[in-house]
Backbone atoms as SQL, in Angstrom:
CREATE TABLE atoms (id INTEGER PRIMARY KEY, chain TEXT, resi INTEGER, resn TEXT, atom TEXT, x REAL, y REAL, z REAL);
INSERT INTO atoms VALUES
  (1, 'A', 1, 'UNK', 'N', 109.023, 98.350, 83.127),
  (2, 'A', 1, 'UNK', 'CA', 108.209, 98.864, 84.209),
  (3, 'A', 1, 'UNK', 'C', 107.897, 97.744, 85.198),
  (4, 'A', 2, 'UNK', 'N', 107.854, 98.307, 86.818),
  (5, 'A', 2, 'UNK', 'CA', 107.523, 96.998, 87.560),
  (6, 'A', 2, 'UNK', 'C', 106.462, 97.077, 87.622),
  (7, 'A', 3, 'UNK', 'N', 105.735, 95.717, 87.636),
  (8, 'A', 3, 'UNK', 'CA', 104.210, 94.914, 87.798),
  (9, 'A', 3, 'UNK', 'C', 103.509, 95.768, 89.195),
  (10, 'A', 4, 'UNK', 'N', 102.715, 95.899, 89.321),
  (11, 'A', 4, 'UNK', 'CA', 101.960, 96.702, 90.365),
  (12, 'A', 4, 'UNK', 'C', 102.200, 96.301, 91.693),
  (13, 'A', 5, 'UNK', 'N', 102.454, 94.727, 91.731),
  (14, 'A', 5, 'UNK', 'CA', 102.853, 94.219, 93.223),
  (15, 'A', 5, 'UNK', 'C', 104.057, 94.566, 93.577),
  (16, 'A', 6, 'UNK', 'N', 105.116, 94.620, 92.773),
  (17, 'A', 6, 'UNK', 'CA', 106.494, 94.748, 93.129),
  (18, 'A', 6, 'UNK', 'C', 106.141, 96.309, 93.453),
  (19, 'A', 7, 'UNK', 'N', 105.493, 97.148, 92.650),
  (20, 'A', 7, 'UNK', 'CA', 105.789, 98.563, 92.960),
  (21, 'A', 7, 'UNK', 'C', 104.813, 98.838, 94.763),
  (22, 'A', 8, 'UNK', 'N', 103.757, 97.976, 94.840),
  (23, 'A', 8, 'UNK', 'CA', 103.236, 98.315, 96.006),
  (24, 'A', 8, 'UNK', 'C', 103.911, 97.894, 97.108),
  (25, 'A', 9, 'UNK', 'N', 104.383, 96.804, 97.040),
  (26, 'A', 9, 'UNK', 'CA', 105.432, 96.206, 97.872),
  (27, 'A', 9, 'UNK', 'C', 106.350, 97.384, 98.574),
  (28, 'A', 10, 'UNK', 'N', 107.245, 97.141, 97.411),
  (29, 'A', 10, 'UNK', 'CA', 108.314, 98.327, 97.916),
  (30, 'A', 10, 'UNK', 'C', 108.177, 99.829, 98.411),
  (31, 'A', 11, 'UNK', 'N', 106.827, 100.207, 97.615),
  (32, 'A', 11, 'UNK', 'CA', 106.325, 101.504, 98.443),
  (33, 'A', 11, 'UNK', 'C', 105.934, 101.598, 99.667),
  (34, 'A', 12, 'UNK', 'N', 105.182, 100.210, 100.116),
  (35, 'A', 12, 'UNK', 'CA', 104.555, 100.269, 101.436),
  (36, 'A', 12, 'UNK', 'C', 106.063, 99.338, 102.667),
  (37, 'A', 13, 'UNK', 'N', 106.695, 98.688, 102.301),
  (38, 'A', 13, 'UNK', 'CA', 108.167, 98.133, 102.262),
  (39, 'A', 13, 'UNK', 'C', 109.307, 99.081, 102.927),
  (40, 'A', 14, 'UNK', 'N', 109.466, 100.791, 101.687),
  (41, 'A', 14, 'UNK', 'CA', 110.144, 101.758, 102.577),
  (42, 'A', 14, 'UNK', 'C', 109.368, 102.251, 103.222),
  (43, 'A', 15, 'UNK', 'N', 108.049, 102.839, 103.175),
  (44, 'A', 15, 'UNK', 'CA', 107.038, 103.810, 104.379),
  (45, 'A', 15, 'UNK', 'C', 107.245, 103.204, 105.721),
  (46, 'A', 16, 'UNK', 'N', 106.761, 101.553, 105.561),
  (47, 'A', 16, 'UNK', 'CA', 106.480, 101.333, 106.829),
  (48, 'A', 16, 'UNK', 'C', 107.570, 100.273, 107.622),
  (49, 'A', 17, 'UNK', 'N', 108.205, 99.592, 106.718),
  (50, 'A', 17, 'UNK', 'CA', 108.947, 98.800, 107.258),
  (51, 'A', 17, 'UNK', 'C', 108.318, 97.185, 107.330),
  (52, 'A', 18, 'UNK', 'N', 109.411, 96.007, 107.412),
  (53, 'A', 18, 'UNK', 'CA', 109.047, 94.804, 107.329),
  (54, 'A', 18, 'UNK', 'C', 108.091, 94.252, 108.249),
  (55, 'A', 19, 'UNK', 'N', 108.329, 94.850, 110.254),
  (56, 'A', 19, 'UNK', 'CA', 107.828, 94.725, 111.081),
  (57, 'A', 19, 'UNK', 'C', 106.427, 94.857, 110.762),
  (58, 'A', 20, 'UNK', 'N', 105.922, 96.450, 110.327),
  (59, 'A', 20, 'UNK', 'CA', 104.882, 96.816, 110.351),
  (60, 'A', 20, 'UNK', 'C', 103.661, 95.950, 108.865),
  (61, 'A', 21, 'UNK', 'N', 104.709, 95.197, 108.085),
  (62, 'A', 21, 'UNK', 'CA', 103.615, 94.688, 106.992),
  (63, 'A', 21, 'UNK', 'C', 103.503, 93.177, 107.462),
  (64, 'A', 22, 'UNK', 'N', 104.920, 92.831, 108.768),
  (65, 'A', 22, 'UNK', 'CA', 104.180, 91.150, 109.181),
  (66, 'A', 22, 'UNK', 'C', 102.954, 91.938, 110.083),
  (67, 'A', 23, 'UNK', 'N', 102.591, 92.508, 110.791),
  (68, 'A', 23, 'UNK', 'CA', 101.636, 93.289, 111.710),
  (69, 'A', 23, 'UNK', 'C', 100.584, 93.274, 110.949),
  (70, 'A', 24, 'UNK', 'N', 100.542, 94.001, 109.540),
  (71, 'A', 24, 'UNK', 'CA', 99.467, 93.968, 108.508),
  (72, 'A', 24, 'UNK', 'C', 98.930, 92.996, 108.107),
  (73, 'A', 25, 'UNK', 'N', 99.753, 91.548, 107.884),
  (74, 'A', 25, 'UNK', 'CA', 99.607, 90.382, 107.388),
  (75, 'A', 25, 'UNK', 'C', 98.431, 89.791, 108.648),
  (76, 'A', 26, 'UNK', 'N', 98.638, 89.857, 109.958),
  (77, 'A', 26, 'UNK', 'CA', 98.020, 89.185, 110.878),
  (78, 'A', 26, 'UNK', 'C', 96.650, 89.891, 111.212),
  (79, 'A', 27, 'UNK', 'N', 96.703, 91.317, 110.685),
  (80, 'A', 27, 'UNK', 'CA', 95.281, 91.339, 110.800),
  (81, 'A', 27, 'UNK', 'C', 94.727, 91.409, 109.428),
  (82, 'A', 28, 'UNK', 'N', 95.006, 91.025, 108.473),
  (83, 'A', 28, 'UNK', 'CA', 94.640, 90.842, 107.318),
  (84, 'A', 28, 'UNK', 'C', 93.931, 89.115, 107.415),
  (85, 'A', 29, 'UNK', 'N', 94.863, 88.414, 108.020),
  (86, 'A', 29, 'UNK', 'CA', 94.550, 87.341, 108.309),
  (87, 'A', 29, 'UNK', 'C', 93.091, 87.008, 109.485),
  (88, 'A', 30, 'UNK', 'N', 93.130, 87.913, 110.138),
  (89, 'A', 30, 'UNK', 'CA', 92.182, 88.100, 111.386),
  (90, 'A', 30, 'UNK', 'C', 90.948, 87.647, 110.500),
  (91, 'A', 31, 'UNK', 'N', 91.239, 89.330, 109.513),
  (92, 'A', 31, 'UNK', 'CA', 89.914, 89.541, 108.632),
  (93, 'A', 31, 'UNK', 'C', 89.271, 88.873, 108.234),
  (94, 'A', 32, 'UNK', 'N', 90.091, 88.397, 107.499),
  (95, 'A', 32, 'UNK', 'CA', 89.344, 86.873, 106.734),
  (96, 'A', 32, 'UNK', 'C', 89.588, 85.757, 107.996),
  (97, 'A', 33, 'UNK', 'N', 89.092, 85.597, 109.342),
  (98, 'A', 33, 'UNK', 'CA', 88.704, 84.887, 109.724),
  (99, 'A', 33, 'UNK', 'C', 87.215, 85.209, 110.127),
  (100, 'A', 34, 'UNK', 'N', 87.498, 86.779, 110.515),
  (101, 'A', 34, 'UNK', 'CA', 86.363, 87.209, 111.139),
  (102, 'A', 34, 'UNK', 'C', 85.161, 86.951, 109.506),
  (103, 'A', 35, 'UNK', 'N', 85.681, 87.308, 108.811),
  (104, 'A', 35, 'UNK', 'CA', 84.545, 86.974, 107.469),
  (105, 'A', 35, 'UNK', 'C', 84.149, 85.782, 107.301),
  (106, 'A', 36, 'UNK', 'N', 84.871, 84.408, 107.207),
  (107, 'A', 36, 'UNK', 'CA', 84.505, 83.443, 107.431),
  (108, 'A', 36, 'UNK', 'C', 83.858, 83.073, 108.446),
  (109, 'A', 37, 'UNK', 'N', 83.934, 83.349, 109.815),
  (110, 'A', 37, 'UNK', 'CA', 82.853, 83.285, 110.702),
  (111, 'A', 37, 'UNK', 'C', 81.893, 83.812, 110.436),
  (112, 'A', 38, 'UNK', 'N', 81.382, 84.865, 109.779),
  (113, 'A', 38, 'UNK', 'CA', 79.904, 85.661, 109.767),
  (114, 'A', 38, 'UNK', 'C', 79.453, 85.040, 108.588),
  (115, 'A', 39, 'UNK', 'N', 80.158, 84.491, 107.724),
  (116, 'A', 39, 'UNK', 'CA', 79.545, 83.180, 106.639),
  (117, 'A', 39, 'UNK', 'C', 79.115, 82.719, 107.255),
  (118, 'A', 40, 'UNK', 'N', 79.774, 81.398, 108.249),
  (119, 'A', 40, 'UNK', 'CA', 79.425, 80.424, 108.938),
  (120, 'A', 40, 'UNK', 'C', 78.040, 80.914, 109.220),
  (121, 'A', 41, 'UNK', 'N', 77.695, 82.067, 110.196),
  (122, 'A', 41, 'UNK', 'CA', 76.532, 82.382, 110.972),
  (123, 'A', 41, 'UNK', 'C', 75.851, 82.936, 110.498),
  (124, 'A', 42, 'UNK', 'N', 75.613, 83.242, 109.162),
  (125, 'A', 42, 'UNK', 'CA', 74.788, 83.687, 108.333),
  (126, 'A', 42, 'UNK', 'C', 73.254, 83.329, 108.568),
  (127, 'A', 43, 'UNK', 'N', 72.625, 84.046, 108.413),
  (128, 'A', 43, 'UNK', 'CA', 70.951, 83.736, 108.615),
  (129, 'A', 43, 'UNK', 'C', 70.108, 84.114, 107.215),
  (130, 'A', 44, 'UNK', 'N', 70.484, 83.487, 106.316),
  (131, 'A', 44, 'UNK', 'CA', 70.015, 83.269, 105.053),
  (132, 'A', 44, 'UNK', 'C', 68.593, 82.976, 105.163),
  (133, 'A', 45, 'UNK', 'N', 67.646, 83.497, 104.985),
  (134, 'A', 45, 'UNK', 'CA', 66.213, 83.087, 104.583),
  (135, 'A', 45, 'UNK', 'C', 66.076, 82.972, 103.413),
  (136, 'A', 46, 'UNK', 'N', 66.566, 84.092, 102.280),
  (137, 'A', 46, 'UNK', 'CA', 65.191, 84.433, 101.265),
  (138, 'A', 46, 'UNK', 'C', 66.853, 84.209, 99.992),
  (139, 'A', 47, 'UNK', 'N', 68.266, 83.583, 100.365),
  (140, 'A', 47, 'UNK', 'CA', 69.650, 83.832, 100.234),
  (141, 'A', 47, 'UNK', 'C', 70.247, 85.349, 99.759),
  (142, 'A', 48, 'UNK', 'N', 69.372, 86.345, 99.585),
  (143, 'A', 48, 'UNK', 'CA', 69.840, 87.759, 99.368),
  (144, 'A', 48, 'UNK', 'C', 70.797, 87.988, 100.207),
  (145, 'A', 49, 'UNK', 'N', 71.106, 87.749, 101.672),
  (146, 'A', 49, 'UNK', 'CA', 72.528, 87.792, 102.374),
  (147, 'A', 49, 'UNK', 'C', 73.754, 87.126, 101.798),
  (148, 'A', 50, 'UNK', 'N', 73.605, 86.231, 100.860),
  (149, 'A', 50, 'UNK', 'CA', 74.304, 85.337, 100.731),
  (150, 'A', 50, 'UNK', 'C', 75.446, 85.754, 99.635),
  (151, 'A', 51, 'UNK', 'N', 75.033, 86.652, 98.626),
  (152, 'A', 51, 'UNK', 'CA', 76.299, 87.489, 97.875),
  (153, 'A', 51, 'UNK', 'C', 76.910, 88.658, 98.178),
  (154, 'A', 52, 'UNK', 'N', 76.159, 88.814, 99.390),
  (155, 'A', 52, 'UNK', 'CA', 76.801, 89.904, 100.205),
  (156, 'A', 52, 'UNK', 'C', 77.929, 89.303, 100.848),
  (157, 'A', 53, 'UNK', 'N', 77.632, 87.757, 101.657),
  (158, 'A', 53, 'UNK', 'CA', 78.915, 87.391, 102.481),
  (159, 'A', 53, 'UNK', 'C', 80.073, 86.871, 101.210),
  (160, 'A', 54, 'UNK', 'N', 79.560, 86.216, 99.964),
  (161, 'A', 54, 'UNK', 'CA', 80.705, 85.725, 99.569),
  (162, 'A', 54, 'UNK', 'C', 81.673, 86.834, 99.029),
  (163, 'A', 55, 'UNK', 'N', 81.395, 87.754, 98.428),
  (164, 'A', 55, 'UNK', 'CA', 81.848, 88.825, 98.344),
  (165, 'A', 55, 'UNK', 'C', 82.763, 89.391, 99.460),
  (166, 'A', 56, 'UNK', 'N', 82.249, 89.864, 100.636),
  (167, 'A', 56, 'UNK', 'CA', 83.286, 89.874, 101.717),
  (168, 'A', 56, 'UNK', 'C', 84.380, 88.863, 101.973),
  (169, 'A', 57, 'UNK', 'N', 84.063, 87.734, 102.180),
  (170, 'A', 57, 'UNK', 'CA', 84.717, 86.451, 101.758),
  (171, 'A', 57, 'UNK', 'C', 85.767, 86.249, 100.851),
  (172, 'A', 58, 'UNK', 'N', 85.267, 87.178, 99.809),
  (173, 'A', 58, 'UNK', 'CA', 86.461, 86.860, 98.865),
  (174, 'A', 58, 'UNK', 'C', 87.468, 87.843, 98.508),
  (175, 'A', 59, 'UNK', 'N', 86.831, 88.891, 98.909),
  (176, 'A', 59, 'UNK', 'CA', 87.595, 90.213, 99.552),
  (177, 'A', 59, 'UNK', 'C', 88.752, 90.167, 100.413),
  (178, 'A', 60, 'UNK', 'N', 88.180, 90.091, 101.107),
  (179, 'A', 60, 'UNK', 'CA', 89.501, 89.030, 102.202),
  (180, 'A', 60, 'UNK', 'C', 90.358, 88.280, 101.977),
  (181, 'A', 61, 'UNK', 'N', 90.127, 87.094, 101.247),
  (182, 'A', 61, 'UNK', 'CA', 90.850, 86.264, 100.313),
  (183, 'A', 61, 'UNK', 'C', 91.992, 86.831, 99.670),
  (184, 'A', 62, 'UNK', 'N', 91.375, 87.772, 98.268),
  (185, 'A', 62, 'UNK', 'CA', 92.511, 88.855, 97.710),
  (186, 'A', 62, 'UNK', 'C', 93.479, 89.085, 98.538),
  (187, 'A', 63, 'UNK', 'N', 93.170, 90.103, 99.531),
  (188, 'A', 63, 'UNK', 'CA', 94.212, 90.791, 100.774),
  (189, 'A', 63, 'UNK', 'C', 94.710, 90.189, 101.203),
  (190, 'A', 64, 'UNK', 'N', 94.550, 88.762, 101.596),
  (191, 'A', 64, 'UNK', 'CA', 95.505, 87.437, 102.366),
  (192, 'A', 64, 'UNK', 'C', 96.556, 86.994, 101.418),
  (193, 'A', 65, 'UNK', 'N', 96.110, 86.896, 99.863),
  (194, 'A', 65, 'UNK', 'CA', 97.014, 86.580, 99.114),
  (195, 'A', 65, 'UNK', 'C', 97.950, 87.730, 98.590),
  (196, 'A', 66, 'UNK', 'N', 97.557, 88.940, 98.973),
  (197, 'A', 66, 'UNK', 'CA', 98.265, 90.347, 98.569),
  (198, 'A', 66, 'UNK', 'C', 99.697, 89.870, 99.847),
  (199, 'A', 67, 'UNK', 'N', 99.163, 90.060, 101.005),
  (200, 'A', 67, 'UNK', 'CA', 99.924, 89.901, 102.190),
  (201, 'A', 67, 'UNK', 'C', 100.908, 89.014, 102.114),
  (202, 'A', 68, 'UNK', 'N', 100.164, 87.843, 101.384),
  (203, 'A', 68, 'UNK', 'CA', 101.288, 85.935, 101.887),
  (204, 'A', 68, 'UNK', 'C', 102.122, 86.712, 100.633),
  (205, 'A', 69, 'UNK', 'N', 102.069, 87.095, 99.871),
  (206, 'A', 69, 'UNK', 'CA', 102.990, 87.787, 98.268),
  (207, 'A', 69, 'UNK', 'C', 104.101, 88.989, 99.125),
  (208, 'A', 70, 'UNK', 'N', 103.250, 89.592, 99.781),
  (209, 'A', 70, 'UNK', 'CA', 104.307, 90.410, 100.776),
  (210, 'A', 70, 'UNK', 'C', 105.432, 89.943, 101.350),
  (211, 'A', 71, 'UNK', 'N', 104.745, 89.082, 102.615),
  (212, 'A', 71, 'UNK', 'CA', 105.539, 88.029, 103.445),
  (213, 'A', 71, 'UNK', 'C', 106.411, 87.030, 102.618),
  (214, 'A', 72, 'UNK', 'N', 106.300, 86.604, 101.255),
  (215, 'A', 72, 'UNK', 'CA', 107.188, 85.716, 100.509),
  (216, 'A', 72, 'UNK', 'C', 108.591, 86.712, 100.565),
  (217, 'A', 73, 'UNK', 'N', 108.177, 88.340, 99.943),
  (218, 'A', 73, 'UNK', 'CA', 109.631, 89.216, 99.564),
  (219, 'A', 73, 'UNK', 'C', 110.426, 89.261, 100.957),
  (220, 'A', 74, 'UNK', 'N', 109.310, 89.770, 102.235),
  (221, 'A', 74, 'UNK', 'CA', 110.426, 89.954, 103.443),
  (222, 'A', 74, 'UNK', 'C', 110.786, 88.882, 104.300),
  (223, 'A', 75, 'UNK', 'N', 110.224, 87.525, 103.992),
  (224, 'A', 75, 'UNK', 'CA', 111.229, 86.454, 104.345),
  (225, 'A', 75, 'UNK', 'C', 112.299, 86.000, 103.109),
  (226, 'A', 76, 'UNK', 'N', 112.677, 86.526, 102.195),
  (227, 'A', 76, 'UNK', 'CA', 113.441, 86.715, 101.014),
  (228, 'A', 76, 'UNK', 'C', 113.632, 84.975, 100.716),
  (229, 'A', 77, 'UNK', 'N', 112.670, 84.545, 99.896),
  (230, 'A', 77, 'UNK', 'CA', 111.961, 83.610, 99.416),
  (231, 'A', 77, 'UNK', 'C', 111.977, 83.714, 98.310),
  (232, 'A', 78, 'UNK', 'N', 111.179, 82.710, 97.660),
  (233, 'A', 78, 'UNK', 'CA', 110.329, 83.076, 96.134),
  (234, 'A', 78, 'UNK', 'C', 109.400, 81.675, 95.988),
  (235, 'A', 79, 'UNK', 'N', 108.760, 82.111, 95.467),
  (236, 'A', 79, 'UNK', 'CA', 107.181, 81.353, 94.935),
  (237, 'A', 79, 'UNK', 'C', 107.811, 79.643, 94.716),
  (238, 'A', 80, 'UNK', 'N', 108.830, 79.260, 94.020),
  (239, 'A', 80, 'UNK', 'CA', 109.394, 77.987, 93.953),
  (240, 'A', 80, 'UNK', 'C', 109.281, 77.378, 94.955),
  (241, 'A', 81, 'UNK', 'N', 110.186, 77.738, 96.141),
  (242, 'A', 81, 'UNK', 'CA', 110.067, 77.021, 97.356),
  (243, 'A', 81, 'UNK', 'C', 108.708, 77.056, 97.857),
  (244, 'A', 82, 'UNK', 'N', 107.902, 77.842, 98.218),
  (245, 'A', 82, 'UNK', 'CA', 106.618, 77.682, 98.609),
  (246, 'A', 82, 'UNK', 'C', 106.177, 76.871, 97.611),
  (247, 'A', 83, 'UNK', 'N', 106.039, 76.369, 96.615),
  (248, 'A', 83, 'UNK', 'CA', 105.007, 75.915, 95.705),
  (249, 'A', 83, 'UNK', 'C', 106.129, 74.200, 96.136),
  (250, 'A', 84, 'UNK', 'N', 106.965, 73.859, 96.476),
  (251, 'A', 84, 'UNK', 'CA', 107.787, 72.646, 96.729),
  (252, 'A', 84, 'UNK', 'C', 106.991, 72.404, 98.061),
  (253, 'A', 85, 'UNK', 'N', 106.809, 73.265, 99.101),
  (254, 'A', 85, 'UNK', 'CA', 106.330, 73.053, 100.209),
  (255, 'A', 85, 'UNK', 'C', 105.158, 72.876, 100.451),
  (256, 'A', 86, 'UNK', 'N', 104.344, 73.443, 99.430),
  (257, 'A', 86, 'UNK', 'CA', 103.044, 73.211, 99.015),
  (258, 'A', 86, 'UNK', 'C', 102.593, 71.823, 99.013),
  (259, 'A', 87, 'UNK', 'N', 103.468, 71.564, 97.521),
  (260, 'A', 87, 'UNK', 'CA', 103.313, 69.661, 97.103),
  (261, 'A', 87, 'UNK', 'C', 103.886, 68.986, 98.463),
  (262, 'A', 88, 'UNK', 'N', 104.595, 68.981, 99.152),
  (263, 'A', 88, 'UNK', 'CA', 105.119, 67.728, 99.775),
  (264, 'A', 88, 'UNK', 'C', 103.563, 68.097, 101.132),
  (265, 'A', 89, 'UNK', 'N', 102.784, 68.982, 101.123),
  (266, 'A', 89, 'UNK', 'CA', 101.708, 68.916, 102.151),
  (267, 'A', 89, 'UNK', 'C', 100.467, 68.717, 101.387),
  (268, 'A', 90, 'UNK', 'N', 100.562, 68.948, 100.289),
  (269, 'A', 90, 'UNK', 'CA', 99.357, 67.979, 99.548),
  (270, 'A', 90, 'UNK', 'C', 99.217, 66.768, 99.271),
  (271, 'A', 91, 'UNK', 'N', 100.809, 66.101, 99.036),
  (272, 'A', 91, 'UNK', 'CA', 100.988, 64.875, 99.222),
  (273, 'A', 91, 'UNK', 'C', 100.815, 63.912, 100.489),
  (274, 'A', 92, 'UNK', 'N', 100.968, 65.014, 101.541),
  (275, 'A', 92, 'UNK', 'CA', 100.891, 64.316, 102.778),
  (276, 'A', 92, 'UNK', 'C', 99.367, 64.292, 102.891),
  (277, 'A', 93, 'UNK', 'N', 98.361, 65.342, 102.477),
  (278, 'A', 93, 'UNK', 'CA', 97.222, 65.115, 102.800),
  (279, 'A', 93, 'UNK', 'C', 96.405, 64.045, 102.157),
  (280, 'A', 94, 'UNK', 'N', 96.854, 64.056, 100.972),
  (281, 'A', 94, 'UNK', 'CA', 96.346, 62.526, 99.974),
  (282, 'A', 94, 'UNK', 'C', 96.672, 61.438, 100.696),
  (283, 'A', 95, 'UNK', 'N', 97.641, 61.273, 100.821),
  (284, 'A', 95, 'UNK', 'CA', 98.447, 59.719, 101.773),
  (285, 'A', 95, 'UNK', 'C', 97.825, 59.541, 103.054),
  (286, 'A', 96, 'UNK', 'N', 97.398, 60.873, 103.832),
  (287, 'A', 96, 'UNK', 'CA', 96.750, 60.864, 104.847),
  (288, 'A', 96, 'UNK', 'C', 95.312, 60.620, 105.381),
  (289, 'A', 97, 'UNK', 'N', 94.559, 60.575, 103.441),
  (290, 'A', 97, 'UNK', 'CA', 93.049, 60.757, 103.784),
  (291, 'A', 97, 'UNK', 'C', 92.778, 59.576, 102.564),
  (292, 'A', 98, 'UNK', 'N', 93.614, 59.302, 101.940),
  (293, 'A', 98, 'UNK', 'CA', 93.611, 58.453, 100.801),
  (294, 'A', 98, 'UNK', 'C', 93.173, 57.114, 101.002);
């Protein structure tokens, strides 16, 4: 049986097409900017706002990583190379701040 991502993938993959899930990806991405900004501007007094935003926050998060898992299949990729491209920019950031 396929894993739930492969099956959502490909369901939403034939419906809508590659175009329409990079389209999805960028406002998925929006999202979680717009959430991270209303963190930022949060007006915390008493912090009861405050598991409300991380929650949204991390909501967002999920869906960005649902999406970048998307965008890996329809730039026909796989997790290896991203995770190679990963290290050589973590390495650069150590060397860079080190």
């Amino acid at each position: 049986m396929k894993n739930l991502q492969t099956k959502a993938f490909e369901l939403l993959n034939t419906k809508f097409g590659n175009e329409k899930q990079i389209n999805k990806s960028i406002e998925e991405l929006s999202e979680l900017i717009q959430s991270l900004a209303r963190y930022l501007n949060r007006d915390v007094k008493d912090g009861s706002h405050m598991d409300f935003d991380v929650v949204e926050v991390l909501t967002e998060i999920a869906d960005v990583q649902i999406i970048t898992d998307f965008l890996i299949r329809i730039f026909e990729t796989d997790q290896k190379i991203i995770n190679v491209i990963k290290l050589a920019k973590l390495n650069k950031v150590i060397q860079n701040n080190g």
